[in-house]
C-alpha positions as CSV (number, residue, x, y, z in Angstrom):
1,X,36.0,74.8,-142.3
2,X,38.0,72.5,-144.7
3,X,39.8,69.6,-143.2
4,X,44.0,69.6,-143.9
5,X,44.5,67.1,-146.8
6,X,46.6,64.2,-145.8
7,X,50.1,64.4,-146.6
8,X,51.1,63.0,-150.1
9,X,54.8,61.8,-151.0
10,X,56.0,63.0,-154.4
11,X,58.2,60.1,-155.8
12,X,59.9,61.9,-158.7
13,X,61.4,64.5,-155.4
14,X,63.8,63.4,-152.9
15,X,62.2,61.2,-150.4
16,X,64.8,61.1,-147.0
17,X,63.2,64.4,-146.1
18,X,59.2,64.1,-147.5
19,X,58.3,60.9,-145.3
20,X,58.7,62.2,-141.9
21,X,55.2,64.7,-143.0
22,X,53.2,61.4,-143.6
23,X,53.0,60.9,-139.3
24,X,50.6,57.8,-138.3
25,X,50.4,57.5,-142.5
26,X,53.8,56.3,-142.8
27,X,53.2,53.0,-141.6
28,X,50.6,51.7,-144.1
29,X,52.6,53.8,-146.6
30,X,55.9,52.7,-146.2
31,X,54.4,48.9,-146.5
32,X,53.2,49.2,-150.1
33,X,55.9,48.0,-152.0
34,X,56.9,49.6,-155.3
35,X,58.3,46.8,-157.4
36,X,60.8,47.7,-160.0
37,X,64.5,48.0,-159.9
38,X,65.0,51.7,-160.0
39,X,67.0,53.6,-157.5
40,X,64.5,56.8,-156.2
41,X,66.6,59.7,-155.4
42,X,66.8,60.0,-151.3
43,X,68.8,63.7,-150.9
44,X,68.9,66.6,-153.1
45,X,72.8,67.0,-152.0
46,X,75.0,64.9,-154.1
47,X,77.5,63.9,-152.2
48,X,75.1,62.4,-149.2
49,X,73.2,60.7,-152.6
50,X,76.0,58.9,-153.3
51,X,76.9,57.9,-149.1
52,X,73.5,56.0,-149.8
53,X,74.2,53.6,-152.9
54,X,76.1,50.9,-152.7
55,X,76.9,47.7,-155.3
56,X,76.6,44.3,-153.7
57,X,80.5,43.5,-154.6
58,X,81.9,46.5,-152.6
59,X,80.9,44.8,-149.4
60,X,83.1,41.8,-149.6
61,X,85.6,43.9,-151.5
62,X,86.0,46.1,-148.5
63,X,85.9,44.0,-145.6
64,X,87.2,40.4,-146.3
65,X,91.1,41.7,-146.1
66,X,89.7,43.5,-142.7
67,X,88.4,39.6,-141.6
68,X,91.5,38.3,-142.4
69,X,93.4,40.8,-141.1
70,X,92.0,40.8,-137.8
71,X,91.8,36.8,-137.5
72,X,95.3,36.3,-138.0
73,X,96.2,39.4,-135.6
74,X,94.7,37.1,-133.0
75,X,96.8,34.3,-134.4
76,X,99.8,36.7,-134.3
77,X,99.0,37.4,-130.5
78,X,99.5,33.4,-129.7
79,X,96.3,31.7,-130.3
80,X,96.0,28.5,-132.2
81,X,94.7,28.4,-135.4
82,X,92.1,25.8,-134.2
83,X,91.1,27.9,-131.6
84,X,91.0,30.9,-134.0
85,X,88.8,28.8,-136.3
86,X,86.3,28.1,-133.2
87,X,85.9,31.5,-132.7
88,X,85.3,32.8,-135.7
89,X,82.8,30.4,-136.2
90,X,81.3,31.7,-132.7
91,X,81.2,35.0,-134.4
92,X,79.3,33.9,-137.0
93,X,76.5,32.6,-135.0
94,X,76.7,35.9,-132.7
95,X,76.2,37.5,-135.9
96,X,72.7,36.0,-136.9
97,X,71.2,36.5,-133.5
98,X,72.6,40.2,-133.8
99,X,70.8,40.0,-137.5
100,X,67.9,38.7,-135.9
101,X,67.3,40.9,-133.1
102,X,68.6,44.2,-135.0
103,X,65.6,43.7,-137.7
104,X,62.6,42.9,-135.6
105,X,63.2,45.1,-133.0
106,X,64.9,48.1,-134.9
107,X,64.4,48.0,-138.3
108,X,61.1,46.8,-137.7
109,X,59.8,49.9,-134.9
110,X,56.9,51.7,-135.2
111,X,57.0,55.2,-135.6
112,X,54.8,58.5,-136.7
113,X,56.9,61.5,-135.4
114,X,58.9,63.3,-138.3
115,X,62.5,62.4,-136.8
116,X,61.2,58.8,-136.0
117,X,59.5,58.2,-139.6
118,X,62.7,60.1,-141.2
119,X,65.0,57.4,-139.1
120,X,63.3,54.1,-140.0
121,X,63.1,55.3,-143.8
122,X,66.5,55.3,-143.7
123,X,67.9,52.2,-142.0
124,X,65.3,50.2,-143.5
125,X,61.6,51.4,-144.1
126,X,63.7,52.9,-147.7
127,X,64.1,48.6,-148.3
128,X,59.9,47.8,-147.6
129,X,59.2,50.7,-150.2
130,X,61.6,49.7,-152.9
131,X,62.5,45.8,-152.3
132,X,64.2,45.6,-155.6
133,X,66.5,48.9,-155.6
134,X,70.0,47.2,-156.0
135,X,71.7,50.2,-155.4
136,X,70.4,50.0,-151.7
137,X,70.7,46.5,-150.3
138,X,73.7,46.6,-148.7
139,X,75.1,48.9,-145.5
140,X,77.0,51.8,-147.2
141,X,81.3,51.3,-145.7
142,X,80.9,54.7,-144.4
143,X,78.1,53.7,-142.2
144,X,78.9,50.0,-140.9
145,X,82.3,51.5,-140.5
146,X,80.8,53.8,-137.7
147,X,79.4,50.7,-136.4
148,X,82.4,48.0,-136.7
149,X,84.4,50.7,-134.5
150,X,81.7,50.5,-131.8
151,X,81.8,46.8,-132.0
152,X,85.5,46.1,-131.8
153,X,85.5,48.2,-128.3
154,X,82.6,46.7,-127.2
155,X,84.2,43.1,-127.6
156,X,87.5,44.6,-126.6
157,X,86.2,45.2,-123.6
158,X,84.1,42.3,-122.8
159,X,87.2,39.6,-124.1
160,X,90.5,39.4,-124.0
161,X,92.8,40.7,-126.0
162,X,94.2,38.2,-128.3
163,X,90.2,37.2,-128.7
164,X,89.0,40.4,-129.5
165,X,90.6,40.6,-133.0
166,X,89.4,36.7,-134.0
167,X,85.4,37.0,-132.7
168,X,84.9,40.7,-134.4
169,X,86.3,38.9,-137.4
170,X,83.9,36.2,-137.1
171,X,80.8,38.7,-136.7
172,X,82.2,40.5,-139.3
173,X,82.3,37.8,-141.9
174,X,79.0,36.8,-140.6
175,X,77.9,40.3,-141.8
176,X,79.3,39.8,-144.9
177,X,77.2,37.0,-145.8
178,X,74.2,38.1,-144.4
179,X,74.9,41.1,-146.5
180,X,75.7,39.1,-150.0
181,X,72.8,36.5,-149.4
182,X,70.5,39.7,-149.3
183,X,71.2,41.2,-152.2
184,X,70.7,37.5,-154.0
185,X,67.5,36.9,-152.2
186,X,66.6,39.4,-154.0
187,X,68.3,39.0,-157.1
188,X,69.6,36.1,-157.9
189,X,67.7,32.9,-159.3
190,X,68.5,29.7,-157.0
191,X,66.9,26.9,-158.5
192,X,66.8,24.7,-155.1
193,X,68.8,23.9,-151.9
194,X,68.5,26.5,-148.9
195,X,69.3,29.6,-151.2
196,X,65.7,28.7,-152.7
197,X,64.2,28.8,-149.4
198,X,65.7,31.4,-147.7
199,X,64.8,33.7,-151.1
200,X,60.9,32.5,-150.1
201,X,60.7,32.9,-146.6
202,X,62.4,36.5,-147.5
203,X,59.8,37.2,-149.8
204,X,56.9,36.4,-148.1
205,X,58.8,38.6,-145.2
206,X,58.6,41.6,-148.0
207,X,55.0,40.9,-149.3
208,X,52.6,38.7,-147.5
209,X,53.5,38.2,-143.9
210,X,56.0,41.0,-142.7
211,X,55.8,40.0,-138.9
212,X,58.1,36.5,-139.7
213,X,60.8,35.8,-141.3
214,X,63.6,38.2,-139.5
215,X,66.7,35.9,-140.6
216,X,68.5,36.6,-143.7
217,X,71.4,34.7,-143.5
218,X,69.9,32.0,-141.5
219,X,66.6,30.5,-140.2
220,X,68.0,29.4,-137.0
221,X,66.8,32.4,-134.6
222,X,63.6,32.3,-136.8
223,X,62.8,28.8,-135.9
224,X,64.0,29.0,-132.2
225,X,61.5,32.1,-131.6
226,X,58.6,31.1,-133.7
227,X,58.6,33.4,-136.3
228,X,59.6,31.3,-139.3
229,X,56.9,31.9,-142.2
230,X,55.6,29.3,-144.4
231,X,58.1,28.9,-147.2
232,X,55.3,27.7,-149.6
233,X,53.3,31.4,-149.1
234,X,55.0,32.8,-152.4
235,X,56.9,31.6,-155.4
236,X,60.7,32.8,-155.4
């Protein structure tokens, strides 16, 4: 009797729908980087294609008028502009724990069931296979909107209302630079300063030690949980 041959993925198909066969394989799979800057196709329908690729510029293009708009709504409602500031920067910090958490714990789960395997491609196993794909560093609009909307009634309901509209706009500019300093860990060239070092401890995140190194934007939840990698592990 002849043994099932283990599942193989074929590159040159579309992949959203082929990884979920690889089961306990996807793991070890999904962790062998493919370096090169070309975009693989993820769907065979075009329009959910395009849904998935996104340039780094239409992030802040897109939701900087929705931080402002929201931060001086709360000003608007009677809160100080000092106080508006605070906030926002209390946002920000919410932001990079949220960052934290989100990619060690989500983006970062185990899985070998079809659906599961299918799920983490997407929201990020898609990043670990092709690190350099610019087309796909960023959260697609369509997508964070879904999950702005779920964040603004959340804090709407845990605030009050002329803070609501000042803290989402802090987390939300704190998403915009933890989106932005992705795509140039990636990209761009810093020559020194913390850019540099946050582009190292990223890339040793991508190839050499893959449990560290969860912040993006920021070390800080890194160093407060002990999972900061060494920074000297790979050259930028």
């Amino acid at each position: 009797m002849v043994a099932d041959e283990p599942f193989s993925v074929d590159l040159n198909k579309p992949l959203v729908f082929q990884v979920g066969h690889l089961g306990e394989a996807y793991e070890e799979w999904v962790h062998q980087p493919i370096v090169g800057k070309d975009s693989p196709r993820f769907f065979a329908n075009g329009f959910m294609e395009f849904l998935t690729r996104t340039k780094w510029w239409v992030i802040p293009l897109v939701w900087l008028p929705v931080v402002c708009w929201s931060v001086s709504k709360s000003v608007k409602m009677g809160l100080s502009p000092y106080l508006a500031g605070l906030i926002v920067f209390l946002g920000i910090i919410t932001w990079t724990l949220l960052e934290y958490f989100l990619h060690r714990y989500l983006f970062h789960i185990k899985t070998k069931s079809y659906w599961g395997n299918t799920f983490h491609y997407l929201i990020h196993g898609c990043h670990h296979k092709h690190p350099m794909d610019g087309l796909r560093l960023v959260f697609p609009p369509a997508g964070a909107a879904l999950v702005s909307l779920a964040l603004w009634n959340l804090i709407d309901v845990l605030t009050k209302p002329f803070i609501t509209p000042a803290l989402y706009g802090g987390i939300l500019l704190g998403y915009v630079m933890y989106d932005v300093t992705h795509y140039y860990t990636h990209h761009g060239k810093p020559s020194k300063g913390i850019i540099l070092r946050l582009k190292r401890f990223h890339m040793n995140h991508h190839f050499r030690i893959r449990d560290k190194g969860f912040g993006i934007s920021s070390s800080l939840w890194d160093i407060v949980f002990g999972t900061l990698p060494p920074a000297k592990a790979a050259k930028a």
